[in-house]
C-alpha positions in Angstrom: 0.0 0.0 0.0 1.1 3.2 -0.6 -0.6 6.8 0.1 -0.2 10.3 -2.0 0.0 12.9 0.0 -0.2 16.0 -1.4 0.1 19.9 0.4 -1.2 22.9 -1.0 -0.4 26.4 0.0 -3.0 29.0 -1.1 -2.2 33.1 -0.9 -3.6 33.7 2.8 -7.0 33.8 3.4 -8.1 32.1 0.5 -8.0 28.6 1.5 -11.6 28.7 2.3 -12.5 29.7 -1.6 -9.7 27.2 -3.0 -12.0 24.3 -1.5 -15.0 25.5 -2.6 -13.6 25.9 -5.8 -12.7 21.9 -5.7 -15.8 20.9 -3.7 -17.8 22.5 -6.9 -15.9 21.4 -10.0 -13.2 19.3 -8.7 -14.6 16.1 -5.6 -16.3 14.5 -7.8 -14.4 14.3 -10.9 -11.4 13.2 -8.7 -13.5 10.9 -6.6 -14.7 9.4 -10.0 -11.1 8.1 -10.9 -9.4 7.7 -7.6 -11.9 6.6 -5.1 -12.6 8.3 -1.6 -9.5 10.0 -0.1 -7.9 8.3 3.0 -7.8 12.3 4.4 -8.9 15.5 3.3 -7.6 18.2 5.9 -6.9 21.8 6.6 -4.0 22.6 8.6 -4.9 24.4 11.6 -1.1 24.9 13.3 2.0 24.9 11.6 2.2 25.9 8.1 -1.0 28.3 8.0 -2.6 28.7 5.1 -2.2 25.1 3.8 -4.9 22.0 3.0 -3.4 18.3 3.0 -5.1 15.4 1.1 -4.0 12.0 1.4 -5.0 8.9 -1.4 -4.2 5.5 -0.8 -3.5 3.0 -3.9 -2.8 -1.1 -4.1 1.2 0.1 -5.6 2.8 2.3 -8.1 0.3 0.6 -10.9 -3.0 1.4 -9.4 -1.6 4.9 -9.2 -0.5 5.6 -12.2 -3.3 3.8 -14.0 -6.2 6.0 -11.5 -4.3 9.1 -12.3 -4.0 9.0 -15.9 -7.7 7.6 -16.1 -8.5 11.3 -14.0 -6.0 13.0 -16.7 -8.0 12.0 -19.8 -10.9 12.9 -18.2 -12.3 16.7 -19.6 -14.2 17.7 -16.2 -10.9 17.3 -14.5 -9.1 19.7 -16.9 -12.2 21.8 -16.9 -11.5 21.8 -12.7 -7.9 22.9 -13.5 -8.4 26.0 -15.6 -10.5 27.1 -13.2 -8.4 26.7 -9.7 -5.6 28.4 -12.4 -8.1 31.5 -13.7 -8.7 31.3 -9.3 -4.8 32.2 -8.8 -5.1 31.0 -5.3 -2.6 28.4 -5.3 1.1 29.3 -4.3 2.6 26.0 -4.3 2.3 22.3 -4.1 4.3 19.5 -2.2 4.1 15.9 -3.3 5.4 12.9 -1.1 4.5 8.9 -1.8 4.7 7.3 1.5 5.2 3.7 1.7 2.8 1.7 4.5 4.8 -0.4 7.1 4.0 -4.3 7.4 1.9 -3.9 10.1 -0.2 -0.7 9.2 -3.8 -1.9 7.5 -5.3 1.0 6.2 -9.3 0.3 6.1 -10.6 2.7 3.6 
């Protein structure tokens, strides 16, 4: 098992209209191709004006193969022109993270 995480960092005070942005025009596309995410969050100490979302795939397969099913898909470009025409976003940070043996993950 392995789990995407992904953390966004929005010009401050506009977190709250990047994820109505995505709950409008980007969930369900996403949720369409890669299943429910394993967490969905907004950071509420450290690095402020942040969101984190986790997704959990089989291996480095179902990943790719989910993701480029969600990249050939017109709603999810549709999504990304607008979160660009939004300018919200500042930056992104990717990390794949690798489940131990003994961690069962029950999503």
């Amino acid at each position: 098992m392995i789990f995407d995480m992904r953390t966004y960092t929005c010009k401050p005070g506009t977190v709250p209209a990047q994820l109505k942005l995505y709950e409008d025009h980007g969930f369900a596309v996403q949720t369409k191709h890669l299943g429910q995410p394993a967490l969905y969050g907004v950071t509420e100490t450290g690095a402020i004006n942040t969101y984190v979302h986790v997704w959990a795939y089989a291996d480095a397969a179902d990943r790719a193969k989910k993701r480029a099913a969600m990249q050939a898909d017109p709603d999810w470009h549709a999504f990304l022109a607008k979160t660009k025409e939004a300018g919200y976003l500042l930056a992104q940070e990717n990390q794949i993270l690798q489940a131990p043996g003994f961690f069962k993950y029950k999503g």
